[in-house]
Steps between C-alpha positions, in 0.01 A plus 500: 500500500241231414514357164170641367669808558789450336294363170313839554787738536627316164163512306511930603884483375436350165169681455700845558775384295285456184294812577883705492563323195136537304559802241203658342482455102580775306325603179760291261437176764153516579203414270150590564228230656229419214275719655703785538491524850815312655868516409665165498918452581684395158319147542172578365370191719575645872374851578601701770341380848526831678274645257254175517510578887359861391296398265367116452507361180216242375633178401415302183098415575440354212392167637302623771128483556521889565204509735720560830753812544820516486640511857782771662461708201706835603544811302690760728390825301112435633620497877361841635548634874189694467297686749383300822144373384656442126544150406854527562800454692417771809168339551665147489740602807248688659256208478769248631623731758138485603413189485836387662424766763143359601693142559753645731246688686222300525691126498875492545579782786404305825363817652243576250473203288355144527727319393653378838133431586456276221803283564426488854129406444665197275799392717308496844148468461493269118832312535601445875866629471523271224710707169379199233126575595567907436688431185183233388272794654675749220464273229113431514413899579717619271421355189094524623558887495732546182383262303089558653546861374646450194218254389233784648712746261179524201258567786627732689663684230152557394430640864807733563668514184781319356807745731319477776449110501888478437571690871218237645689275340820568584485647866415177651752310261819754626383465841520110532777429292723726690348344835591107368880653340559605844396244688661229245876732543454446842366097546675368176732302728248350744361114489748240347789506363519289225795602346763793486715531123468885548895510545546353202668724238319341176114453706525867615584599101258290385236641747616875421446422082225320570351760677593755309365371165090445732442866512608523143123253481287765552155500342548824229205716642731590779759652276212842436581616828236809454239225504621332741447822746205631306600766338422345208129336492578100570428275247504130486774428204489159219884487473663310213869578538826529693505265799157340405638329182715306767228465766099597513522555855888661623410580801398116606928388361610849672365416782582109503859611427552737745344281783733212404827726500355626873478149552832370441651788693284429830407117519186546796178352541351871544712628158335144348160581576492903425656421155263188447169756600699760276503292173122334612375828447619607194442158365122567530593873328607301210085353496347844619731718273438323139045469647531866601688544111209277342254683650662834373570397158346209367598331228821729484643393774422093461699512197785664651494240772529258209797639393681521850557311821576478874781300470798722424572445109236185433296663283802612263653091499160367432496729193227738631711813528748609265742738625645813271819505370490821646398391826731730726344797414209371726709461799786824450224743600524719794224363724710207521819645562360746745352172673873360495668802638269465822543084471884576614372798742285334697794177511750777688189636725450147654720670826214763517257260479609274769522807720128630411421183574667461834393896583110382420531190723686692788269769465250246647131582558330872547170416498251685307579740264371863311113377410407427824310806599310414222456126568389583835210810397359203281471247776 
């Protein structure tokens, strides 16, 4: 057993221990939140944090510009299932199921989809044979299409709508990003070898917290996952709190974090130069996100940015950002812990992953795919 699992297995073990020993308050214990809303243990200063999980708490705002929202904010008693076309949980799966469907059929299965196509097209006929070109190949078109349709987003909202723009949008996002994940599983040990510390007890830790703690950087629109599949109308949020107190832009240090953990753990020329485009790209997010944010909300937003940074935690050392004294009820809110559950999933489904990876590559190419009737009535 690997030492990141064994610092795992103990984190569980001591979590579960305190969870066996947490006891509820009672009515002679407990006393009542100032707003009446929240029982607190017998210290009046630490509530419950199962019951923040169900329902998020605001933390002391009073020095805040109050322009932005409040990010992750979760109240469990508005969740609904609802009817499928409701604005709730039914028409979210549906939706994903869906869209997820569409992907498989018209991208990932070889038979049908275009996928294979694609990365033939960029291994044969763009790069030669040659893995670094595909990976450089990925790294210019993808960032063209995601971040080319998410700067189109205020026009063609006005076209189609502002759910139908988000399945543009996100179609040809899914599509490539599982394309380049695939293809990086499978070439992440080709080119030099500059170095191999992945047997290292400590570097593989490191890399595994490390890791861990990127997708915990998540920009705090993704946390409303209705909007994220349309079910709820899209909107383009001014956030002021949680994660953006530390950093304006969390997906730019997720990201930068996560590719240097990947890093350490596989020392290549190829893993060099897919995590250098990775971290280009969402570099020049950082400059597109705050103009796209400008252009939304004006003055609003510029004096937010004043109050924030890129750099994780300059802003609040240069005096610009004071955090609450209450700051953890920003970050105990379920979005995140839902986003830390599947953090430590996703670590154990690395096995599955190498085997997609290795089934997609075997797989090799079956040209064509399910459009081509109608590609060929149009020529």
């Amino acid at each position: 057993m690997t030492s990141s699992r064994i610092v795992l297995l103990s984190f569980i073990l001591r979590w579960c221990t305190d969870v066996s020993s947490f006891q509820v308050p009672n009515a002679v214990t407990a006393r009542p939140f100032r707003h009446g809303s929240q029982l607190f243990s017998s210290n009046p200063e630490i509530p419950n944090p199962i019951s923040l999980l169900v329902k998020s708490e605001s933390s002391d705002r009073q020095n805040d510009l109050m322009l932005g929202e409040d990010s992750g904010m979760y109240n469990f008693e508005n969740e609904r299932w609802g009817a499928l076309g409701e604005a709730g949980w039914v028409t979210f799966f549906a939706a994903v199921a869906a869209i997820l469907t569409a992907v498989a059929v018209l991208w990932i299965y070889p038979s049908t989809g275009y996928s294979d196509d694609f990365v033939s097209f960029l291994e044969n006929d763009v790069a030669h044979g040659n893995s670094h070109l595909v990976t450089l190949a990925f790294g210019i078109v993808f960032p063209i299409v995601h971040s080319g349709l998410a700067s189109l987003r205020p026009y063609g909202e006005k076209i189609v709508g502002a759910r139908m723009w988000r399945v543009i949008f996100a179609f040809p996002s899914l599509c490539l990003a599982y394309s380049w994940i695939v293809y990086f599983i499978s070439h992440a040990h080709d080119g030099l070898q500059f170095y191999d510390i992945s047997q290292i007890g400590w570097v593989h830790s490191l890399a595994w917290v490390t890791n861990f703690l990127s997708f915990l950087f998540l920009y705090p629109s993704v946390y409303n996952l209705k909007e994220v599949a349309a079910v709820e109308k899209p909107k383009i949020h001014l956030w002021e709190t949680g994660i953006i107190r530390i950093t304006r832009h969390p997906q730019f240090v997720g990201q930068t974090m996560w590719s240097a953990a990947h890093l350490a753990m596989v020392g290549t020329s190829f893993t060099a130069l897919t995590m250098a485009l990775l971290i280009g790209h969402h570099a020049f997010a950082c400059w597109n996100g705050d103009r796209r944010l400008e252009a939304e909300y004006g003055e609003k937003f510029l004096k937010i940015k004043e109050r924030t940074s890129i750099i994780p935690f300059q802003a609040i050392w240069e005096g610009r950002q004071k955090l609450p004294s209450d700051y953890y009820k920003e970050l105990i809110r379920a979005p995140l812990v839902f986003i830390a559950v599947g953090s430590i999933g996703a670590y154990f489904a690395h096995p599955y992953m190498f085997a997609g990876a290795a089934l997609a590559k075997n797989s090799g190419l079956v040209p064509g795919g399910v459009l081509d009737p109608l590609f060929l009535e149009i020529n």
